[in-house]
C-alpha positions as CSV (number, residue, x, y, z in Angstrom):
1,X,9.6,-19.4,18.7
2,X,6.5,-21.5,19.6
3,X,6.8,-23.5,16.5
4,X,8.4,-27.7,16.1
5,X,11.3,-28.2,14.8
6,X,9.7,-29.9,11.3
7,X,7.4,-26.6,11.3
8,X,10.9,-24.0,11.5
9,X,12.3,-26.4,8.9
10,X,9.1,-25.4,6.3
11,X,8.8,-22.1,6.9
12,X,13.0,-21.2,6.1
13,X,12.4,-23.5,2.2
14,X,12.4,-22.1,-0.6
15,X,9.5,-24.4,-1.0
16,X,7.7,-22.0,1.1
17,X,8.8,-18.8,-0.8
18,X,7.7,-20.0,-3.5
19,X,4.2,-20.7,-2.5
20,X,4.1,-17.3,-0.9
21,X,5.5,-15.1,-3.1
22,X,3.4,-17.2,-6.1
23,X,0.5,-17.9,-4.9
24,X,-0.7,-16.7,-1.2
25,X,0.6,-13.6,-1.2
26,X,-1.0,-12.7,-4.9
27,X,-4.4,-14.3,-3.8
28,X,-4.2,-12.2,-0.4
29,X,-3.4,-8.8,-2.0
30,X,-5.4,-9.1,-4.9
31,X,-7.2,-5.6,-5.2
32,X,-5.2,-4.1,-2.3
33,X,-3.6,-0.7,-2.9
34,X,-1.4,-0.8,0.5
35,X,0.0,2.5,0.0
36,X,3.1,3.6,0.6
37,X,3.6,3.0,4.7
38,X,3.1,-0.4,5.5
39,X,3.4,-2.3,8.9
40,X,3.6,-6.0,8.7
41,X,3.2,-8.0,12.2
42,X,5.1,-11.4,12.3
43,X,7.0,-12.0,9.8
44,X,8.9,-15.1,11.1
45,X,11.8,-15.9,8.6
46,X,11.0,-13.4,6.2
47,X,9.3,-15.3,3.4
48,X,6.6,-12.7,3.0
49,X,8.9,-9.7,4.0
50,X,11.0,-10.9,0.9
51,X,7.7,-10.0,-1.1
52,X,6.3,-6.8,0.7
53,X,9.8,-4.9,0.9
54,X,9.6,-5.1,-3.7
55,X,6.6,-3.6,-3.4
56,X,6.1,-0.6,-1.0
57,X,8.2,2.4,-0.8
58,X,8.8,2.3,3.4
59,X,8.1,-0.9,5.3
60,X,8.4,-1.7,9.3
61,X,8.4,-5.3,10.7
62,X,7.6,-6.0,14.2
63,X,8.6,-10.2,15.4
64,X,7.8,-11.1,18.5
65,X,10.9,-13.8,18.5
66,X,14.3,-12.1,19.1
67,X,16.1,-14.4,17.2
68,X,14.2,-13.7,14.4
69,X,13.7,-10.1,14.5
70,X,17.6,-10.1,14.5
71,X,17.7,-12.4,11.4
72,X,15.2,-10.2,9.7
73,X,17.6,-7.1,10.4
74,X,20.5,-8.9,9.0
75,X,18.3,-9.6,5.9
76,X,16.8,-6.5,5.1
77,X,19.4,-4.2,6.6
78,X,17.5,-0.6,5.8
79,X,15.6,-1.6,3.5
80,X,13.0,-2.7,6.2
81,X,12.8,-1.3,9.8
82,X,12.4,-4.7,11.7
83,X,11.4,-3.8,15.3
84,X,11.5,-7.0,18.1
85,X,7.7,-6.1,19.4
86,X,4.3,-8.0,20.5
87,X,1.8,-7.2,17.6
88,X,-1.1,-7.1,20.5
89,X,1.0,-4.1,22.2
90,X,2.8,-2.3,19.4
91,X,5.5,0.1,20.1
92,X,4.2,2.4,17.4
93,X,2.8,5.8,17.5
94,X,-0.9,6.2,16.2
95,X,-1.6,6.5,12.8
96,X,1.1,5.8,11.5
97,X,0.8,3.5,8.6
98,X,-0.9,3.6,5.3
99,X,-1.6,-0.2,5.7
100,X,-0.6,-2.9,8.4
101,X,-0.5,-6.5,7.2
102,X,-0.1,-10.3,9.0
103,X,0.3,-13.3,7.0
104,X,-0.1,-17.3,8.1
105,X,0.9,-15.9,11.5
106,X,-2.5,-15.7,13.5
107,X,-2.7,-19.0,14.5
108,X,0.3,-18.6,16.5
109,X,-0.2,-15.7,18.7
110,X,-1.0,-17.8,22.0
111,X,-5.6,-16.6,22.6
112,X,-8.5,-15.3,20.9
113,X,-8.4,-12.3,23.6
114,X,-4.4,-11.8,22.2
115,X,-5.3,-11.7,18.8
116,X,-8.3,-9.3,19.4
117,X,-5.8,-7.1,21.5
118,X,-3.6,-7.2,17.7
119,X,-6.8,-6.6,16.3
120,X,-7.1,-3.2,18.0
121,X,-3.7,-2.5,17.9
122,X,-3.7,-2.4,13.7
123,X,-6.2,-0.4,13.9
124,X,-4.7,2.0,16.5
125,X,-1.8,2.3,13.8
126,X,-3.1,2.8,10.8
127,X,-4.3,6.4,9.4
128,X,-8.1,6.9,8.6
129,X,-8.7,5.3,5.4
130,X,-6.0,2.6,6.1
131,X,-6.7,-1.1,5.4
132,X,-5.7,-4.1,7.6
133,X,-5.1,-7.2,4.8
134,X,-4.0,-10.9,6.1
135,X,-4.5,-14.7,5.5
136,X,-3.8,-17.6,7.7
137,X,-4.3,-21.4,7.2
138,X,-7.8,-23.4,8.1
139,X,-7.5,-26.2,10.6
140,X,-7.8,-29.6,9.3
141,X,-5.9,-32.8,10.2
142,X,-3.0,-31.8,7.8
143,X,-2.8,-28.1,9.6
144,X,-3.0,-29.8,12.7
145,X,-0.3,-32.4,12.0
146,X,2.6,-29.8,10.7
147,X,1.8,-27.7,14.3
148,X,2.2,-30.8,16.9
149,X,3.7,-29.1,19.9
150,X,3.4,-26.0,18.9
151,X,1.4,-22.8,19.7
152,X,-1.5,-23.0,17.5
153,X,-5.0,-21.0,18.0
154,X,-6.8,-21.1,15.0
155,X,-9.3,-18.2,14.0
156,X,-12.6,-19.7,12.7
157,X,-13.2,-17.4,9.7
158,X,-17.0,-17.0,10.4
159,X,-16.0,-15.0,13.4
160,X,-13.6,-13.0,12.3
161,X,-15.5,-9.9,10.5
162,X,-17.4,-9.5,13.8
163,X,-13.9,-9.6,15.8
164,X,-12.3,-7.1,13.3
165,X,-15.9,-4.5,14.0
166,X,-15.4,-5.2,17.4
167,X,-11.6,-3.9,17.2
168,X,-13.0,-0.8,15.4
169,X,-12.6,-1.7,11.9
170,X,-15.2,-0.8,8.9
171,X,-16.3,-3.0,5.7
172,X,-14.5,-6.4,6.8
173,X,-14.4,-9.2,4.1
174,X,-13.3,-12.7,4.7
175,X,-12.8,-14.7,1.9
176,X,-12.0,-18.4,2.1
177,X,-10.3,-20.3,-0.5
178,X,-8.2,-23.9,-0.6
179,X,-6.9,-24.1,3.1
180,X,-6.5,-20.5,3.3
181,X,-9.1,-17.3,4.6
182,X,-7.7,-13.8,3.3
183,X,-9.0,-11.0,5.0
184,X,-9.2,-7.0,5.0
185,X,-10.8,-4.4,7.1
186,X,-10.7,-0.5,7.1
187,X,-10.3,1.9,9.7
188,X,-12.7,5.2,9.2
């Protein structure tokens, strides 16, 4: 996993949970209905997965990192269909999901022209009417400092709306907040 050692040792605290099952996850759903089908790309350690499998009926995972995608399956067992996949080529059939989600994983998926292609491949899985939600971190010197030597691409949010049209997506809105941008998009 492209992430430091310090970096792994955050995102597996219950520090973490907390904060995500508290406060980011809350702030990045707020108003979203995400029906009852929902993809989530990258998961990681499963600190949002905890939160998303409470709340929808059927949820799929897809984690890039093996070793992850295995600890997710030991985790959630069948209460989550955790597939090891690339979000920016999904092994997913089209329109299949009700809604696809990715949280505080962006920044790690290697190029802008990557995270377009997961951009387009969201949308290529959800069913008309579907919505795409998500957060990541801004980049500051703090964000900057917890990713030394890792893989970290930031998305500016003033560009994102026009990436999410560009991947096919209706009505985007990007909100920033304290550190955080949450996002949503629908496909037609």
């Amino acid at each position: 996993m492209p992430m430091n050692r310090f970096h792994r040792h955050l995102c597996r605290s219950r520090m973490w949970a907390r904060a995500i099952e508290n406060e980011l996850l809350p702030w990045a759903l707020e108003d979203v209905r995400l029906g009852p089908d929902t993809l989530e790309i990258g998961p990681g350690y499963g600190a949002t997965t905890r939160v998303l499998v409470r709340q929808v009926p059927r949820l799929s995972v897809v984690e890039i990192d093996a070793a992850s995608a295995s600890g997710l399956r030991r985790e959630f067992g069948d209460r989550a269909e955790v597939i090891h996949g690339d979000g920016a080529a999904l092994p997913l059939p089209d329109g299949r999901f009700d809604s696809v989600a990715c949280f505080t994983m962006l920044h790690h998926v290697p190029s802008p022209g990557q995270q377009d292609a997961l951009f387009a491949e969201a949308h290529r899985v959800l069913r008309a009417g579907g919505e795409f939600v998500g957060c990541d971190a801004l980049t500051g010197w703090g964000f900057r400092l917890v990713h030394l030597g890792d893989t970290c691409v930031p998305v500016p949010p003033g560009t994102l709306a026009g990436r999410l049209r560009a991947a096919g997506f209706a009505d985007p809105e990007v909100t920033v907040g304290k550190g955080s941008f949450r996002f949503r998009a629908r496909r037609r």
